[in-house]
GUKEKOL-503569 format. One record per residue (C-alpha): x, y, z. Coordinates in steps of 0.1 Angstrom, whole numbers, plus 5000, padded with zeros to 4 digits. Example, Ala and Ser with C-alpha at 12.3 -4.5 7.8 and 13.67 -1.06 7.14 Angstrom:
2
<r><u>5123</u><v>4955</v><w>5078</w></r>
<r><u>5137</u><v>4989</v><w>5071</w></r>
//
This chain:
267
<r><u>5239</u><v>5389</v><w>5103</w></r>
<r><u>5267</u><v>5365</v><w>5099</w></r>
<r><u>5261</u><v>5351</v><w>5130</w></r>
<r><u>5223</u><v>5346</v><w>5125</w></r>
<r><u>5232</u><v>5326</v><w>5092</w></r>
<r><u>5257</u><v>5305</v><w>5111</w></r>
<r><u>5229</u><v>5299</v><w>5143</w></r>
<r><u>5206</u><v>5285</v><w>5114</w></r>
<r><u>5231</u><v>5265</v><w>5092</w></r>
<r><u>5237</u><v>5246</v><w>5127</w></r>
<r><u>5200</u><v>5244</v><w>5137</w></r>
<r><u>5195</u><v>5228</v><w>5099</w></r>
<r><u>5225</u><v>5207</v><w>5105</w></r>
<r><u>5212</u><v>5196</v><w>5135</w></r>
<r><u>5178</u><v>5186</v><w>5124</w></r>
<r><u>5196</u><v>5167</v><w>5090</w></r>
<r><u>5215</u><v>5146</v><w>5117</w></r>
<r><u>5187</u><v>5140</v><w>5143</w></r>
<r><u>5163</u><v>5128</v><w>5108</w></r>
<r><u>5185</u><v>5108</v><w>5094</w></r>
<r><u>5194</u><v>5091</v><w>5128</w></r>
<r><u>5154</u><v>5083</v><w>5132</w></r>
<r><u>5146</u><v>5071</v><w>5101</w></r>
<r><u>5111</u><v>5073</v><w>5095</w></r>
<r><u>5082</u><v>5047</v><w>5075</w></r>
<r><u>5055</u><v>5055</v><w>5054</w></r>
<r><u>5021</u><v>5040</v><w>5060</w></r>
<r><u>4995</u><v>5049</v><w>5031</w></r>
<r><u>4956</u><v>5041</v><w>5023</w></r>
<r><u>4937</u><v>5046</v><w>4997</w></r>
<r><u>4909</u><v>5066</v><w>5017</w></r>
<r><u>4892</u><v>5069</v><w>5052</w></r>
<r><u>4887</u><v>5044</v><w>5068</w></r>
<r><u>4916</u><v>5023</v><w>5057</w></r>
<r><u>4941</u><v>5048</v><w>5077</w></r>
<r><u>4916</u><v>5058</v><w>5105</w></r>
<r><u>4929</u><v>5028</v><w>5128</w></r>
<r><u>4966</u><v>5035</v><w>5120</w></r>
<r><u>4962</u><v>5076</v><w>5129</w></r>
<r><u>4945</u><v>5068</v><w>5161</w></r>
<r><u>4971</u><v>5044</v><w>5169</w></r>
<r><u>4998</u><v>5072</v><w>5168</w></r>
<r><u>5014</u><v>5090</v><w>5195</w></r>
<r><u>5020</u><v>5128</v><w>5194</w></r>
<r><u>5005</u><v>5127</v><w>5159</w></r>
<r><u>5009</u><v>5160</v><w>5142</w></r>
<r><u>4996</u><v>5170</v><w>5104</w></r>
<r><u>5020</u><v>5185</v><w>5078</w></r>
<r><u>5005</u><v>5198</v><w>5048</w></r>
<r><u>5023</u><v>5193</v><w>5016</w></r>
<r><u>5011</u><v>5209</v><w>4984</w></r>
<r><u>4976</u><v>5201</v><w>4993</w></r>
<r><u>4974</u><v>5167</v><w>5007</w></r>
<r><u>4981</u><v>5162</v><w>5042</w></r>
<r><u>5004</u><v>5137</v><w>5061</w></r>
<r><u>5004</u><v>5129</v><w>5098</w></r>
<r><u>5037</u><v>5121</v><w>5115</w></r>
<r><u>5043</u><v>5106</v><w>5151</w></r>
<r><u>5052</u><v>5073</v><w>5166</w></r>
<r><u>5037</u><v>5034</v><w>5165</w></r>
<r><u>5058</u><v>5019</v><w>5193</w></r>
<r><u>5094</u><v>5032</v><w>5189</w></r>
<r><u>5091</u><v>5035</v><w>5152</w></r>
<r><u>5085</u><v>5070</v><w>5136</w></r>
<r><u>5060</u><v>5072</v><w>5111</w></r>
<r><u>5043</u><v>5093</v><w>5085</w></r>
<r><u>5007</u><v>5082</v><w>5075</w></r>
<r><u>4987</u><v>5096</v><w>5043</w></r>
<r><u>4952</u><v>5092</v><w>5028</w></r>
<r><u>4963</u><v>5085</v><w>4987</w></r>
<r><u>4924</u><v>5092</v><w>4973</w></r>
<r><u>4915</u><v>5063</v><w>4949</w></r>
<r><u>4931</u><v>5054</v><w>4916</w></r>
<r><u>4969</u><v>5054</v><w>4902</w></r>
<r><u>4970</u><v>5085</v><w>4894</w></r>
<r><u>4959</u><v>5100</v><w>4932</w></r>
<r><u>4983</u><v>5072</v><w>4949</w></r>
<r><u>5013</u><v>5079</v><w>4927</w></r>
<r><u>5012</u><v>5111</v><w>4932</w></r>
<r><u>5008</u><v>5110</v><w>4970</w></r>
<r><u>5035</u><v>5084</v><w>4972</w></r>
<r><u>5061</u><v>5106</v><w>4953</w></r>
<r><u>5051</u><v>5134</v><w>4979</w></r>
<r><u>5056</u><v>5113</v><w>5006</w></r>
<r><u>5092</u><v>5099</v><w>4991</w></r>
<r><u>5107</u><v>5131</v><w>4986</w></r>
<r><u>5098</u><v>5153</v><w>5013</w></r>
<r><u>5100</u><v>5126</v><w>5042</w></r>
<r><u>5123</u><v>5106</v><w>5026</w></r>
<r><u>5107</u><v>5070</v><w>5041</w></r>
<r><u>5134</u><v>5041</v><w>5043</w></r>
<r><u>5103</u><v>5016</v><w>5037</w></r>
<r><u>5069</u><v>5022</v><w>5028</w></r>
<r><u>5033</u><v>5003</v><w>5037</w></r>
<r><u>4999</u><v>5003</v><w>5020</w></r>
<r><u>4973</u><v>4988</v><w>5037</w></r>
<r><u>4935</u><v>4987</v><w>5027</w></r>
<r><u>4908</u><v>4967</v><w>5010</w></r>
<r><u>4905</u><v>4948</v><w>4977</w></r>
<r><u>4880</u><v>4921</v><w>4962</w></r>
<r><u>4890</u><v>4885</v><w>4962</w></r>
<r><u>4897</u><v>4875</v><w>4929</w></r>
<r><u>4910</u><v>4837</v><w>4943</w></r>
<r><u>4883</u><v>4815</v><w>4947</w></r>
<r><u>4896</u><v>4799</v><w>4977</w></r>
<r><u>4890</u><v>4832</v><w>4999</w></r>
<r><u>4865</u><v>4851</v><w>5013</w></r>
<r><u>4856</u><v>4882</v><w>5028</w></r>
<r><u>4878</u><v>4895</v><w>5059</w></r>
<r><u>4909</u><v>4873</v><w>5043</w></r>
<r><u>4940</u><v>4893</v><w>5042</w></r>
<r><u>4967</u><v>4889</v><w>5012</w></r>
<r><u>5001</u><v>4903</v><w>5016</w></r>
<r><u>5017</u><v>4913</v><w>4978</w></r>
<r><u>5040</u><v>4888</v><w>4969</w></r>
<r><u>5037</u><v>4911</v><w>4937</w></r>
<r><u>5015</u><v>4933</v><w>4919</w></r>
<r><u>5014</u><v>4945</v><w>4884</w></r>
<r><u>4991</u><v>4968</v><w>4867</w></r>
<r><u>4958</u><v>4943</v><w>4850</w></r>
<r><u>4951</u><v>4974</v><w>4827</w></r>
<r><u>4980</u><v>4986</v><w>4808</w></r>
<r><u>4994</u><v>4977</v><w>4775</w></r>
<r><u>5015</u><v>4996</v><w>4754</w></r>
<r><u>5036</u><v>4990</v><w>4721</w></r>
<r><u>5076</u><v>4987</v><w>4721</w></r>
<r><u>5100</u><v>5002</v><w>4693</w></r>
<r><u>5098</u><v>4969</v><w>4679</w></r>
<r><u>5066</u><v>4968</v><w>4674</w></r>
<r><u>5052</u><v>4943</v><w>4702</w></r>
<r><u>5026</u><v>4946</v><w>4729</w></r>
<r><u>5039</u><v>4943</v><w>4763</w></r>
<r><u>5024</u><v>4948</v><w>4797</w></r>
<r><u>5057</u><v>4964</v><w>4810</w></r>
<r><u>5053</u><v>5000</v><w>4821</w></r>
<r><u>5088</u><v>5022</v><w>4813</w></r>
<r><u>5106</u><v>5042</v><w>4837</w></r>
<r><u>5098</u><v>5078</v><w>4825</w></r>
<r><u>5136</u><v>5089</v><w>4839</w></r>
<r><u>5158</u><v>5062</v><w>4822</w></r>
<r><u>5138</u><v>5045</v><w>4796</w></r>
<r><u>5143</u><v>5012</v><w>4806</w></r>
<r><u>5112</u><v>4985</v><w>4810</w></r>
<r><u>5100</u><v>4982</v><w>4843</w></r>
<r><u>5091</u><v>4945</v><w>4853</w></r>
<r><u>5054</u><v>4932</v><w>4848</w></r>
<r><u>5051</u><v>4920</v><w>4881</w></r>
<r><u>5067</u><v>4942</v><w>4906</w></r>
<r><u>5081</u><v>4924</v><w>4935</w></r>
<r><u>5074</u><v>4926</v><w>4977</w></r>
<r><u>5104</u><v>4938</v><w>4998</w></r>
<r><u>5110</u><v>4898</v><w>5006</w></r>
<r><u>5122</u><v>4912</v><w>5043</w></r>
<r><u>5090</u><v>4928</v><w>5050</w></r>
<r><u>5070</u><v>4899</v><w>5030</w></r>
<r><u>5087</u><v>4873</v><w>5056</w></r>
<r><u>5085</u><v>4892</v><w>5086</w></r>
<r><u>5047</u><v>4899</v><w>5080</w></r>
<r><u>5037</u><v>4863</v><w>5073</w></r>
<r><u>5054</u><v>4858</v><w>5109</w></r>
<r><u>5036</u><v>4886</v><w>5119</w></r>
<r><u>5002</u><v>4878</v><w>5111</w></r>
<r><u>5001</u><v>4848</v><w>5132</w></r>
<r><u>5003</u><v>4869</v><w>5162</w></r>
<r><u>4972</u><v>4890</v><w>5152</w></r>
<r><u>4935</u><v>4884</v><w>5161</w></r>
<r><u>4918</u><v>4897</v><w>5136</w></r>
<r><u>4878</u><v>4899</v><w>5128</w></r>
<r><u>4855</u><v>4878</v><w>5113</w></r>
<r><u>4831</u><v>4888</v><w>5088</w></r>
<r><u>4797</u><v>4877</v><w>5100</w></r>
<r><u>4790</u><v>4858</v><w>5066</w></r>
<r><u>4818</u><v>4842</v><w>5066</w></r>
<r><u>4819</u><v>4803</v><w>5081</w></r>
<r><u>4861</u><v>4803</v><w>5093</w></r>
<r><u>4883</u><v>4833</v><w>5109</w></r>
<r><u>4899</u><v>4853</v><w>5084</w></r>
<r><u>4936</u><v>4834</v><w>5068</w></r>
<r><u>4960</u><v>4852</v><w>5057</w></r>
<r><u>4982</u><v>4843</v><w>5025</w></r>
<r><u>5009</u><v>4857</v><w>4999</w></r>
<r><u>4999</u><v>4859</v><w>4965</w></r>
<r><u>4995</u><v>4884</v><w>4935</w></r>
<r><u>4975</u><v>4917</v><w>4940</w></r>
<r><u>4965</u><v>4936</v><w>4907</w></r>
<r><u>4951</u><v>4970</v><w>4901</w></r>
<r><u>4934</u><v>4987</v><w>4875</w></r>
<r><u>4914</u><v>5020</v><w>4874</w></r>
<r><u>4885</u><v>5001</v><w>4881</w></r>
<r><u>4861</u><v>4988</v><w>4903</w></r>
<r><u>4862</u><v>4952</v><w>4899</w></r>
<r><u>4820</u><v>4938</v><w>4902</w></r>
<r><u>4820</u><v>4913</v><w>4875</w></r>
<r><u>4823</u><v>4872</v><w>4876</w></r>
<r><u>4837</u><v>4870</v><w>4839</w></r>
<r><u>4860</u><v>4892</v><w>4848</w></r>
<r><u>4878</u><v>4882</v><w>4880</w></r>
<r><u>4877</u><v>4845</v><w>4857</w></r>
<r><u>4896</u><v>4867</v><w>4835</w></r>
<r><u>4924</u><v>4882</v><w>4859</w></r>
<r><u>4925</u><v>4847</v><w>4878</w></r>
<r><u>4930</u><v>4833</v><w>4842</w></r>
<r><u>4957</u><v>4861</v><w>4832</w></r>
<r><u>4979</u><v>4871</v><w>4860</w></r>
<r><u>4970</u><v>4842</v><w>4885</w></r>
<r><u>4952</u><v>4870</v><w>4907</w></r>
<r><u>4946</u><v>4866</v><w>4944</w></r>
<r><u>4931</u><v>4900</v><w>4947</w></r>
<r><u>4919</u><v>4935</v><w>4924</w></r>
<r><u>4926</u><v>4970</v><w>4934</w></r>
<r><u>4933</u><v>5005</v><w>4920</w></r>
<r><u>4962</u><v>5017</v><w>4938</w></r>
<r><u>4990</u><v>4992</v><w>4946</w></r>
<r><u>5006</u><v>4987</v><w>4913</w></r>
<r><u>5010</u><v>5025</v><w>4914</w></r>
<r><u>5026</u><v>5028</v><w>4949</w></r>
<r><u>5046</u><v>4999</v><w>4937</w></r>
<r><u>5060</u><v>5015</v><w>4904</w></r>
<r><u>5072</u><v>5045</v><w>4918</w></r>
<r><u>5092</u><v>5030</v><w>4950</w></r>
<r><u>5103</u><v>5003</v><w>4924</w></r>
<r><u>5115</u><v>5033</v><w>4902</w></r>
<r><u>5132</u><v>5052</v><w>4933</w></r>
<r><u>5142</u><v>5022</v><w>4951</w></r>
<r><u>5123</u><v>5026</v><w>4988</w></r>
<r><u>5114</u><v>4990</v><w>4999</w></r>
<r><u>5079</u><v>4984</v><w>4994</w></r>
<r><u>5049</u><v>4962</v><w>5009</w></r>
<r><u>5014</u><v>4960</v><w>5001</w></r>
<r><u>4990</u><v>4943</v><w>5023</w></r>
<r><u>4953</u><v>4939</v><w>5013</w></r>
<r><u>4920</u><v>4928</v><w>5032</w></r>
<r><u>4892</u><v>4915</v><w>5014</w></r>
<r><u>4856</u><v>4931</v><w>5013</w></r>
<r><u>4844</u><v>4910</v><w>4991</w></r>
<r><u>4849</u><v>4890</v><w>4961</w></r>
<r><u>4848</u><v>4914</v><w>4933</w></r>
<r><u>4818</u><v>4897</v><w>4920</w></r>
<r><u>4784</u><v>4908</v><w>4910</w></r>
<r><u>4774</u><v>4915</v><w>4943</w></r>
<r><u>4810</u><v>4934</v><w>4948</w></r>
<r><u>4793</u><v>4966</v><w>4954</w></r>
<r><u>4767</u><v>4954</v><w>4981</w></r>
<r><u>4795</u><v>4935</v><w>5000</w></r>
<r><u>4825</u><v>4958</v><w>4997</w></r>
<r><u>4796</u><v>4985</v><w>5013</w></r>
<r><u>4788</u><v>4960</v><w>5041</w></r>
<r><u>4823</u><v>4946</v><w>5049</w></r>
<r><u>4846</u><v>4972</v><w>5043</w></r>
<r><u>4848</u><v>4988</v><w>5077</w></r>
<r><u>4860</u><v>4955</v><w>5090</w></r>
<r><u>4886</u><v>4944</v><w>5063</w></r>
<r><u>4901</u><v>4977</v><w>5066</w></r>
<r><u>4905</u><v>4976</v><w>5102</w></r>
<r><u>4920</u><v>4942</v><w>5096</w></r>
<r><u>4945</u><v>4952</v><w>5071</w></r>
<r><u>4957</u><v>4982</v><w>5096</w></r>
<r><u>4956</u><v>4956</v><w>5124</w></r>
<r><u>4984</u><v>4936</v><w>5105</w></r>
<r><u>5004</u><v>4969</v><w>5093</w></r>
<r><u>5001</u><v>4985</v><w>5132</w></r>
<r><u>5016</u><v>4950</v><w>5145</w></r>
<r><u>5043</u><v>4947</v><w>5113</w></r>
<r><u>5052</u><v>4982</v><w>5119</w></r>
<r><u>5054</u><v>4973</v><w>5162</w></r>
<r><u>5080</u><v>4943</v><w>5151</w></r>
<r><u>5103</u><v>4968</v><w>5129</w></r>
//
């Protein structure tokens, strides 16, 4: 008996030395067809199930990986991205996926990589009595900032990045897709309204709308796991967001994975 505990304190030894010396990322998407392209891309992919929602681990290149459909909303991302923290334990994490163009300078098929988010629909009251868009960190109590910040390695390396990659256009579009840094907000909504991407250009000086990267954001913010969100446009979060997104979002997803597969090829 003693010897069959000590056969699988080495084996568990082993396996803490051989993780920890291939560190792993995590790639995540807020639903199909955002992390189709990046599964298919993996080598010896295999699924792990972890209280419900399944990951899929294997290799992009020579980096390991661990990919995950979130579901839509905060509440579905956060809760797949704290999965993903603690039982892989990622040294960097990716979102990639769609999102309406709230800057009027771009257009479908465009791609912006989070120079920040921040949550566009939250508000709460401190102990002093004054409104503040600051979420809290539930552990320590202490204010989380509004706008929570790119990992500015990973923000460099995938403007430098981007250059190298062809991605497609969308047929209504008159240019190839540009890429640019700028501010991504999210909100547990679908954003199909004129007055109010005015609104969120107005108040956070918004490139782009979304409901999960704000999320993702807080919680590797709050653990400290480098974080990068990168966003393809499929469409412009308009009144005829709904039509669009339906029309476009195929290709701006495979876009946005285009840029995380090649960012995740340079690591």
């Amino acid at each position: 008996m003693k010897y069959v505990v000590f056969l699988l304190l080495i084996a568990q030894s082993t396996f803490a030395q051989r993780y920890k010396a291939q560190p792993i990322t995590g790639l995540l998407g807020a639903f199909g067809a955002e992390v189709a392209l990046v599964k298919q891309s993996l080598q010896k992919p295999k699924t792990v199930l972890v209280d419900g929602v399944t990951f899929t681990t294997g290799r992009i290149g020579k980096q390991r990986v661990v990919v995950a459909e979130t579901g839509i909303g905060k509440v579905n991302a956060a809760m797949t991205t704290a999965l993903m923290l603690d039982h892989f334990r990622p040294r960097r994490i990716l979102f990639t996926g769609i999102a309406g163009g709230t800057n009027p300078d771009l257009q479908p098929g465009d791609i912006v990589i989070a120079r920040q988010t921040i949550h566009h629909d939250y508000q709460s009251i401190t102990f002093d009595q004054k409104p503040t868009i600051q979420t809290r960190n539930g552990v320590t109590g202490q204010m989380n900032p509004a706008y929570f910040p790119a990992d500015s390695l990973m923000l460099i390396q995938a403007q430098t990045v981007a250059r190298t990659v062809a991605f497609e256009p969308i047929p209504i579009t008159t240019r190839p897709p540009t890429v640019v840094t700028g501010t991504v907000v999210t909100g547990d909504q679908f954003i199909s309204s004129s007055q109010k991407v005015a609104q969120l250009r107005k108040d956070f000086n918004a490139d782009a709308t979304e409901m999960e990267g704000a999320a993702v954001a807080q919680v590797c913010h709050q653990i400290q796991v480098p974080l990068l969100v990168i966003r393809s446009l499929s469409d412009r979060a308009d009144d005829n967001a709904r039509r669009d997104m339906l029309s476009f979002y195929e290709t701006a997803a495979r876009n946005s994975a285009k840029l995380v597969i090649a960012l995740v090829q340079s690591f």
